[in-house]
N, C-alpha and C positions, 0 to 999 in steps of 0.2 A: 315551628318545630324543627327537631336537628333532622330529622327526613324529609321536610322540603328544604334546607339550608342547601346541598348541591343545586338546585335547579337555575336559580335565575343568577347563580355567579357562577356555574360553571359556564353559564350563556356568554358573561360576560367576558371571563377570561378567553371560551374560547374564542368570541373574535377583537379581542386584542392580542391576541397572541403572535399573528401576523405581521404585527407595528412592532411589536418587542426588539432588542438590538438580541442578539446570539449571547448565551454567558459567554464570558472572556476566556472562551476555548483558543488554544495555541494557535498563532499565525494569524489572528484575526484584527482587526482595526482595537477593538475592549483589551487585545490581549497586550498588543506594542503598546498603546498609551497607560496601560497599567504597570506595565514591568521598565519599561525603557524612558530614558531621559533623552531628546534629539535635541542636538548643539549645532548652531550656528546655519546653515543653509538647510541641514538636512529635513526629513518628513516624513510620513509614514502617507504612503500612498499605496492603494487598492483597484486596479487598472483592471485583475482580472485575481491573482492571487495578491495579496496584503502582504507589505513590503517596506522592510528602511531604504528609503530612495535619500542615500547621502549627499547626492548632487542630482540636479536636474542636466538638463542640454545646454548650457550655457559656459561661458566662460568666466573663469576667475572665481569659483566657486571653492567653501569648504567648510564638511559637515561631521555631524558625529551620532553616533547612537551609543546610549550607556547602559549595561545593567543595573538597575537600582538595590541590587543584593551584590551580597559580598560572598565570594565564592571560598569554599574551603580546600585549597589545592595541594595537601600537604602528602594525599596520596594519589595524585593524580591526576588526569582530568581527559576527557575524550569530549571534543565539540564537534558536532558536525552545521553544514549550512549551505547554501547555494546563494551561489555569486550570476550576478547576469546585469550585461553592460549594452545599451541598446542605445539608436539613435545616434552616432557617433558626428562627429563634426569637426572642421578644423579649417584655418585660416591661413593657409598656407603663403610662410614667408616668399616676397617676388625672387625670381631666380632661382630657390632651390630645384635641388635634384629629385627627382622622381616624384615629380608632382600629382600625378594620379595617385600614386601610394600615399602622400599625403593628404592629399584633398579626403581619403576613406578611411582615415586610423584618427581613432577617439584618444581622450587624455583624460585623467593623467594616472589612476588607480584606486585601491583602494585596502586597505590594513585591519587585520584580527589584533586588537590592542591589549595585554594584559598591565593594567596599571595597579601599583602598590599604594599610593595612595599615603606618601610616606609624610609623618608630621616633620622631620628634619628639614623638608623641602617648602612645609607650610601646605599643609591639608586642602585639599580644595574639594570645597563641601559642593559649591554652582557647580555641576556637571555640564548646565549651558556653555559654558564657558571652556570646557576642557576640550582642548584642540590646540596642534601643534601650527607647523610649519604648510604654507599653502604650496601653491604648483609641485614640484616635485618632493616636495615634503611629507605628502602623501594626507596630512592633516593630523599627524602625529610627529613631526619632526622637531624636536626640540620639548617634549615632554620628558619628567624626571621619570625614575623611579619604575620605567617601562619595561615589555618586551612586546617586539613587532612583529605578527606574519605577514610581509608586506606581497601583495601580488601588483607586482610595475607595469604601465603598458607601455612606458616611456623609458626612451635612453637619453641618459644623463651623462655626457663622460667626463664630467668635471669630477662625479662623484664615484664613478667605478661601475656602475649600471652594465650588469650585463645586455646584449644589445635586442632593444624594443621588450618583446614582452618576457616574462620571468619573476619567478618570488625569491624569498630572501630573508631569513630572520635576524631579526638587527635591537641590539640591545646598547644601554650605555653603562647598562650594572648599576651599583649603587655611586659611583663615582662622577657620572657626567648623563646629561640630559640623554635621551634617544637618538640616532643621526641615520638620517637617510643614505649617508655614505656607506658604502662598500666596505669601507676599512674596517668600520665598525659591525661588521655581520659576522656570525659566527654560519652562517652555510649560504647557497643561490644557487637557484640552478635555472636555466630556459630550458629543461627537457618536462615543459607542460601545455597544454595547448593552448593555440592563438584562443585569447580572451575577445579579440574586438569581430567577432562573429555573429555575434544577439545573440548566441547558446548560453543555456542554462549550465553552469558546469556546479558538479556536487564535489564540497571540500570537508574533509575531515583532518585534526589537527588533534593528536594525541602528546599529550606528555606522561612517560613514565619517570617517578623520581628517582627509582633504581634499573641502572645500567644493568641490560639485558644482553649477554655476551653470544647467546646465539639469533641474535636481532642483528648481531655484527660483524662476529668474527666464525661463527662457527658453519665452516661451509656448505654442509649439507641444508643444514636449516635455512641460510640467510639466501644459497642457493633456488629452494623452494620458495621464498618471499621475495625473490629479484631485491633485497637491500643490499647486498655485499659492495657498491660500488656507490651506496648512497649515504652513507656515512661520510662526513666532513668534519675534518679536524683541520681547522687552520692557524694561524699564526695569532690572532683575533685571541682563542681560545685559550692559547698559552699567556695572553697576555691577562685575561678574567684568572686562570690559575694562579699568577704570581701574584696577584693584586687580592687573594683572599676570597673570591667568588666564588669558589668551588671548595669551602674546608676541608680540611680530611684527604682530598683526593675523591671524595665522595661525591659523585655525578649521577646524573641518567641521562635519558634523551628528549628530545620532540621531536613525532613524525607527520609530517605534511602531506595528506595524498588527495589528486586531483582526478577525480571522477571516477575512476579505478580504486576502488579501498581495500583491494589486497594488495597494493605492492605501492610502497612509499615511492613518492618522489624527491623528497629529500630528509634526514635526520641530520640533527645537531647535539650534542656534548649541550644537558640543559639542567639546572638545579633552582627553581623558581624562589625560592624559600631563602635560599645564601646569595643567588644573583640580585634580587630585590631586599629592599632593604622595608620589611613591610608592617604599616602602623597597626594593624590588627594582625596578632601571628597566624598565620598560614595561611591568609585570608587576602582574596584578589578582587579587583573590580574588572570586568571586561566587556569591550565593547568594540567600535569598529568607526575608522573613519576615511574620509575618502576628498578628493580634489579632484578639481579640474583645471586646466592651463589657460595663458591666454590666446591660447592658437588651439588647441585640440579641447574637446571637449565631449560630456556623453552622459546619460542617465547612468547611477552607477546605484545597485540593488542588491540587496540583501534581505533570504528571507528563509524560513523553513529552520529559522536555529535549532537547535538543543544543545544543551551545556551538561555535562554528568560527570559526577565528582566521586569522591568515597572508595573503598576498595570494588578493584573492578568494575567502575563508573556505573555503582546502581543506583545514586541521586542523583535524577535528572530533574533538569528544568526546561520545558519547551515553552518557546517563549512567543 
C-alpha cells in the first residue's frame, strides 16, 4: 500500500545516505571535476579544503585549470579566489649569494587567464592541452588571444620582472601571443604581500568596461579608496591605442586587490571585448595556470573561486 511504501526504503536510504558523495555543492571534489578541465601536471586535490593544485612540490612542473563555460563579459565581470602556495623548495645554484634566502623561496607562480578562444588562431577545443610557456612563463606564456593576472614569486631580469615577488597584467592583444615580459604589461606592482609564506591570501580581480573617472581622477573619491596612485598608464598602452585595441577611445579598467578588497592594488586601462579578438562575441574562457622551475619549486593552490558577470556582477558561478 502507498502507507507502508515509506517504511523499508526510507530504512534504506537512510543508511546509504552516509556513503553518498555531497551533490556537487561549490568547492567540492563533484563540483572541480564537473565545472573544470585540469591540463597537464595539475589536479584537484582535497588535503583539508578541495582545491586546483596546479603544481605539486616538484620541479619543472606545469599545469592548468579551465572553466568549461564560457563567460559573457561584455558588462563586466568581478572574480574572486584564494591563492596559497605551501611546501616550498629549491636547489640552490653552488656559490650564489644569499643562500639561506634561497634554500626557503618556492617557484615559480601562478596566473588568472582570460582566453578568447579565437578561430583566426585555430580554436582549441582540448583544454588538456591549453598551456603556455613553462619556468618563468608562468604556464600561459605564449598563448594567443589572452589576458594575464600574473602573480610572480620569481625575478626574471631578462624579462623586466619587478624584483622577487609581484603581479602584473600582461596581454599580447589581438596581434601577438601573450609574453611574460614586462614590456608587454599594461600595469605591476610589488606593493603586495610576500606569497612564499603558506598564507592564504584572498584575491579579487574586477573588470569594468566603462572607465569610472572618480576610480581615478576625482580626488576626493579616489582619495577615500586609496586608488589615486594605482592607476598605470604606460607606454605598453599607447602602443594597444595605436594598434586599434582600444576603438573609439573607448576603455575601462581592471582592478586587482590582494586581501584587502577595498582598496586596489593595482588598475589598468582594460577593454576585453576590442583587446581580444573573440570567436563567440562577448564571451570568454577562464581559467588559471601555474609553473614550477628547475631550482625552486612549491604546491601552488587555488580554491574558493566565484566568477559573476551581468550588470553589477549578479551571475555568479562558484565553482
Amino acid at each position: 500500500s502507498m502507507e507502508a511504501w515509506p517504511g523499508p526504503w526510507l530504512v534504506l536510504f537512510a543508511s546509504l545516505a552516509h556513503l553518498a558523495p555531497p551533490c556537487a555543492a561549490s568547492g567540492s571534489y563533484l563540483s572541480y571535476a564537473a565545472n573544470l578541465t585540469m591540463a597537464g601536471d595539475a589536479m584537484i586535490a582535497c588535503p583539508d579544503v578541495c582545491r586546483m593544485r596546479l603544481t605539486t612540490d616538484n620541479p619543472s612542473l606545469r599545469g592548468g585549470a579551465w572553466s568549461k563555460k564560457f563567460f559573457n563579459v561584455s558588462k563586466g565581470f568581478a572574480t574572486t579566489f584564494t591563492v596559497q602556495f605551501l611546501d616550498r623548495g629549491s636547489a640552490c645554484t653552488e656559490g650564489r649569494e644569499f643562500t639561506e634566502y634561497c634554500l626557503t623561496r618556492g617557484g615559480n607562480g601562478l596566473a588568472f587567464v582570460i582566453y578568447g578562444e579565437d578561430d583566426a588562431y585555430g580554436a582549441i577545443t582540448d583544454v588538456t592541452h591549453l598551456l603556455g610557456g613553462t619556468g618563468g612563463g608562468l604556464g600561459y606564456e605564449g598563448l594567443k588571444n589572452s589576458i594575464v593576472v600574473e602573480f610572480d614569486m620569481t625575478h626574471d631580469r631578462i624579462k623586466g620582472d619587478l624584483y622577487e615577488n609581484h603581479i602584473g597584467i600582461m596581454t599580447g592583444g589581438r596581434l601577438r601571443p601573450v609574453s611574460s615580459d614586462h614590456r608587454y604589461s599594461l600595469g605591476s606592482t610589488a606593493n603586495v604581500p610576500e606569497f612564499g609564506f603558506e598564507r592564504a591570501h584572498q584575491i579579487k580581480i574586477v573588470y569594468k568596461p566603462i572607465f569610472d573617472e572618480d576610480d581615478i581622477l576625482h580626488s576626493e573619491w579616489c582619495l577615500r579608496e586609496r586608488s589615486c596612485d594605482k592607476f598605470q598608464n604606460n607606454a605598453y598602452f599607447t602602443e594597444l591605442l595605436q594598434t586599434s585595441h582600444f576603438p573609439h577611445g573607448r576603455i575601462g579598467t581592471m582592478h586587482v586587490y590582494v586581501d584587502d578588497w577595498r582598496y586596489p592594488r593595482l588598475i589598468v586601462p582594460m577593454e576585453i571585448t576590442s583587446v581580444l579578438d573573440l570567436v563567440q562575441a562577448d564571451h570568454v574562457r577562464v581559467g588559471f595556470t601555474g609553473t614550477t622551475g628547475y631550482d625552486n619549486w612549491q604546491k601552488q593552490d587555488v580554491y574558493n573561486w566565484t566568477m559573476c558577470t551581468g550588470q553589477n556582477y549578479t551571475y555568479c558561478q562558484a565553482f
